[in-house]
C-alpha positions, 0 to 999 in steps of 0.5 A, a space after each residue: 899660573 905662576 911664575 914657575 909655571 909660566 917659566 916651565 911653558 916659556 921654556 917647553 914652547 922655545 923646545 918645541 920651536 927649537 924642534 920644528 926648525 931642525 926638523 924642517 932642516 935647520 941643522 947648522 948648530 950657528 944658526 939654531 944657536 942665533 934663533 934661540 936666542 932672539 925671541 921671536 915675540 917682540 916682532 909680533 904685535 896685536 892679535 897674533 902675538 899669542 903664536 909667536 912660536 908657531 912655525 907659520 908666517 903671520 901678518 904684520 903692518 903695511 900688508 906685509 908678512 912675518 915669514 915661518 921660522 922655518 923658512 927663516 932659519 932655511 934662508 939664514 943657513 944657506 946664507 952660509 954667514 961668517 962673524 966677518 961678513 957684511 949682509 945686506 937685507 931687501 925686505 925688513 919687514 918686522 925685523 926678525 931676519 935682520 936680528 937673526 942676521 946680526 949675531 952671526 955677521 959682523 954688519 947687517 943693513 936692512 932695507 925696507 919701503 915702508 917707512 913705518 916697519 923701519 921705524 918699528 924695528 929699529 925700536 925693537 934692535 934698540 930695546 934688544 941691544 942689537 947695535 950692529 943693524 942700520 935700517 933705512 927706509 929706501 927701495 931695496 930693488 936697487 941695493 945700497 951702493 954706498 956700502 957695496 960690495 956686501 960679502 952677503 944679500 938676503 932678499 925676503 920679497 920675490 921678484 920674477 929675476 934676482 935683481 942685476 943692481 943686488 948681483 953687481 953690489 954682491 962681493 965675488 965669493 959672495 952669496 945671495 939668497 932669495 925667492 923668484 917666481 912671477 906670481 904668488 903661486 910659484 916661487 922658488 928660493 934660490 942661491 946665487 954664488 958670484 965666482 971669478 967665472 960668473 954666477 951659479 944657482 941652486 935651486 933649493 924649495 918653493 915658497 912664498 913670498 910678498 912681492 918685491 915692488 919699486 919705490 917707497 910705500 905709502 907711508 915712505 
């Protein structure tokens, strides 16, 4: 193959994706706009690599998981970010979602429990030049105190209620999004807006997610 070639199917696979995500419902033109341009495939290693580009999840390190574009893409839409907000994210996993995250919202910190992913992905922010991501290894079922209030929350682990230590660290006017359900077979993604009267929820598809667990992994 040459480098033309190669090139030609680069560009005809980041198509297809681009595809697949409007056609699952990603229609905000920011938010396709920051997916075109983070390369999905420096967050998948080993055997999966080849299909970064599918819209599927996939298995990373630590027993966790890469959630499917689509569902990335849903997330971040409903999220509803402006350049000048401060995001936080429960569940780093690989990486993608914090990176997406990052060219749209002023500040982005991400939290993770297994030290390992943290490590990892904050090597990948670097080599891709993302300079406005702190990833710190800590239990995100409590939140980040010491940056509250955060303008926005995205949690990509269920728990069986959003957690009351996120919805007191989230600004009033703020978004929260994330999967609730009390197993692996039901869960449901949720928006949460804070007002001044309280907080109102939208339910808006089921998915599936990792669990979110107390405490430090393993490797933590």
């Amino acid at each position: 193959m040459t480098d033309d070639d190669a090139d030609h199917s680069t560009a005809e696979r980041k198509m297809q994706f681009l595809y697949a995500l409007r056609s699952k419902g990603v229609t905000d033109s920011r938010v396709l706009e920051a997916m075109e341009n983070v390369d999905r495939g420096p967050f998948i290693k080993g055997l999966f690599s080849g299909r970064a580009y599918e819209d599927m999840p996939l298995p990373i390190a630590c027993g966790q998981t890469i959630s499917q574009p689509s569902v990335v893409g849903l997330m971040t839409q409903a999220l509803e970010v402006s350049p000048r907000d401060k995001v936080l994210e429960v569940g780093t996993g690989s990486g993608y979602q914090a990176a997406i995250l990052s060219k749209l919202a002023r500040r982005v910190y991400t939290i993770d429990r297994h030290r390992r992913l943290v490590h990892e992905a904050r090597g990948i922010f670097q080599d891709l030049d993302l300079v406005n991501i702190t990833a710190i290894t800590a239990d995100g079922s409590f939140g980040l105190a010491e940056q509250a209030p955060f303008d926005r929350i995205i949690v990509t682990a269920a728990a069986e209620d959003p957690p009351g230590p996120l919805l007191a660290q989230l600004k009033e006017g703020g978004i929260m999004v994330l999967p609730v359900g009390q197993s692996d077979a039901v869960q449901h993604l949720i928006r949460v807006r804070k007002t001044a009267s309280g907080l109102e929820y939208d339910e808006m598809r089921s998915v599936r997610f990792v669990p979110l667990l107390e405490g430090l992994g393993k490797d933590g």
